[in-house]
N, C-alpha and C positions, 0 to 999 in steps of 0.2 A: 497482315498485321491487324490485333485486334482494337478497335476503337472504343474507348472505355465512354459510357452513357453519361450523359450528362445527369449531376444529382439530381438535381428536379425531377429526370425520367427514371427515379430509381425506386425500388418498392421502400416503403421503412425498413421492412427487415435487413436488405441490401444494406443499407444506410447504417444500422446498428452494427451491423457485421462491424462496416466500416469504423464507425465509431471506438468499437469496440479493442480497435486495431489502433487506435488512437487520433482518428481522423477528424478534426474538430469543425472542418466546414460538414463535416455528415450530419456530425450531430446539429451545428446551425440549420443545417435544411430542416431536420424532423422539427424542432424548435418551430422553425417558419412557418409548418404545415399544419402545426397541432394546437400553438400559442390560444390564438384567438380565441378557439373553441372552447379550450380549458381553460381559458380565464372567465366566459362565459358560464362554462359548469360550474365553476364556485362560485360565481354570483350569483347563481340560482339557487345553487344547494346551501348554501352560507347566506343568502338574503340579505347582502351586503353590497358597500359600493364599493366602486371600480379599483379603489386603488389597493383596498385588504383583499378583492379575490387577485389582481396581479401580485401582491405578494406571496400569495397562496400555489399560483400558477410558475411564479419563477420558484419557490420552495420545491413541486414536485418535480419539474425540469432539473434543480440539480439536483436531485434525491436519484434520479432517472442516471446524468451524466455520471454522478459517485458509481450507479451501478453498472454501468455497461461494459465492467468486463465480467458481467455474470450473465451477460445476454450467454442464453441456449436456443442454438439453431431450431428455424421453426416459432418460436415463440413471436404469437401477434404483439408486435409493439404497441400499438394503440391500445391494447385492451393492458396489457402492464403500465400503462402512463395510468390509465384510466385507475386501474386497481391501487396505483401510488396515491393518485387523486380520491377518489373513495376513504381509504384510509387518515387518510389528512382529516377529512373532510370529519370523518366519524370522532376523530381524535379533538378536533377541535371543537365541535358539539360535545361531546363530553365533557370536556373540561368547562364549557360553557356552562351546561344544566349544575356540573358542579358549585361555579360563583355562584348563580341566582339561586340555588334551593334555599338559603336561608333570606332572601326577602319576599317580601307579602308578596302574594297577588294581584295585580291589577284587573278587573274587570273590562273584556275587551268590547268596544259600543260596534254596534254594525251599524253598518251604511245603507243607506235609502240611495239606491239604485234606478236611474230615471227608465221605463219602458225603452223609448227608443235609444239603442245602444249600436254604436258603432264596432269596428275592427277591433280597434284598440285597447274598447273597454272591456271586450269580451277577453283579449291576452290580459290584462290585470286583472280582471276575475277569474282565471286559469292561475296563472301565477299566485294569487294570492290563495287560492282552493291549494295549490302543493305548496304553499310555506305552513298553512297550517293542517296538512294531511301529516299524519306520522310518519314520521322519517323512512323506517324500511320501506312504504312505499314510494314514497317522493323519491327518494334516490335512485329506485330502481326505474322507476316513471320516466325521471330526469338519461338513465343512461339507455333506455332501450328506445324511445320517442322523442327525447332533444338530442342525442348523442348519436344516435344513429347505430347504437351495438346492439348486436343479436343476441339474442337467451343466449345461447352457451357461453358466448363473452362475457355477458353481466354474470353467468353463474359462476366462472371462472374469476372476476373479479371481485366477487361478493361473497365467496368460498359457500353460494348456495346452491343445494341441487336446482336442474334446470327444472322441476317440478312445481319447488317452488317457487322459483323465481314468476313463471307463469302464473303461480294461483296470485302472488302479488299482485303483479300487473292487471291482471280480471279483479281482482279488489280493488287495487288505484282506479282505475276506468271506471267503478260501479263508485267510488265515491265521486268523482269527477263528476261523472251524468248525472248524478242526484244536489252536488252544489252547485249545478251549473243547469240544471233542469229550466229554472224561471226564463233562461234567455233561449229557451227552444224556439224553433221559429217563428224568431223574431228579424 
């Protein structure tokens, strides 16, 4: 007799299978495992608070659950939540630049940065160097180095060759080291 794996001990893809089969504690696992993270991603990528990227992170969970009887075996879940998330994300910056292009400009002041800088201040000067990096990079920055997904994944969910996803990323990082130069070792 075979003893079926506990969810927890099961891959995603297992899980969507399952899902897909209409199995709703499957789908709650992948939820539990992925949540956090991707509420994360859109606060980073959306430069917003906690509670418009949770709205944002339960929108692409059910966009995910609507679609799971179109999971095709083989297919990385993680990197399709992620490309539903991407897509949000672009959709929603767009529509964004669209309100604001008809009000003025603001001139933005920079900040006088004290020499000795701790932990902390140096992830707020990262983060604030990717809220104002251009988007194709920041988000790819955001999915390959906070997200933990490989080139072919982020190409796969960016619908761009893995070529160039690469030259991004060596762009993102050459702008990074250059706004973040002044806190070299320090």
């Amino acid at each position: 007799m075979l003893i079926p794996l506990r969810l927890s001990a099961q891959t995603d893809e297992k899980l969507m299978r399952r899902a897909a089969r209409g199995s709703d504690r499957a789908f709650e696992e992948l939820y539990n495992r992925h949540a956090r993270r991707l509420q994360g991603f859109f606060a980073r990528r959306l430069g917003t608070d906690g509670d418009l990227a949770a709205d944002f992170m339960h929108d692409a969970f059910l966009r995910l659950y609507a679609a799971r009887e179109n999971y095709h075996e083989g297919r990385n879940v993680r990197a399709w939540l992620y490309t539903i998330a991407y897509n949000l994300c672009k959709n929603h910056l767009r529509n964004r630049l669209i309100m604001v292009a008809d009000e003025p400009d603001e001139a933005t002041t920079g900040t006088d940065i004290e020499l000795e800088m701790d932990a902390a201040i140096l992830h707020d000067a990262l983060q604030e160097t990717l809220r104002r990096m251009p988007e194709p990079y920041a988000v790819l920055f955001s999915l390959h180095y906070e997200e933990e997904l490989t080139v072919p994944q982020v190409a796969q969910i960016t619908g761009l060759p893995e070529g160039t996803v690469k030259s991004r990323l060596h762009k993102a990082m050459n702008i990074i080291r250059k706004e973040l130069k002044e806190y070299e070792s320090r």
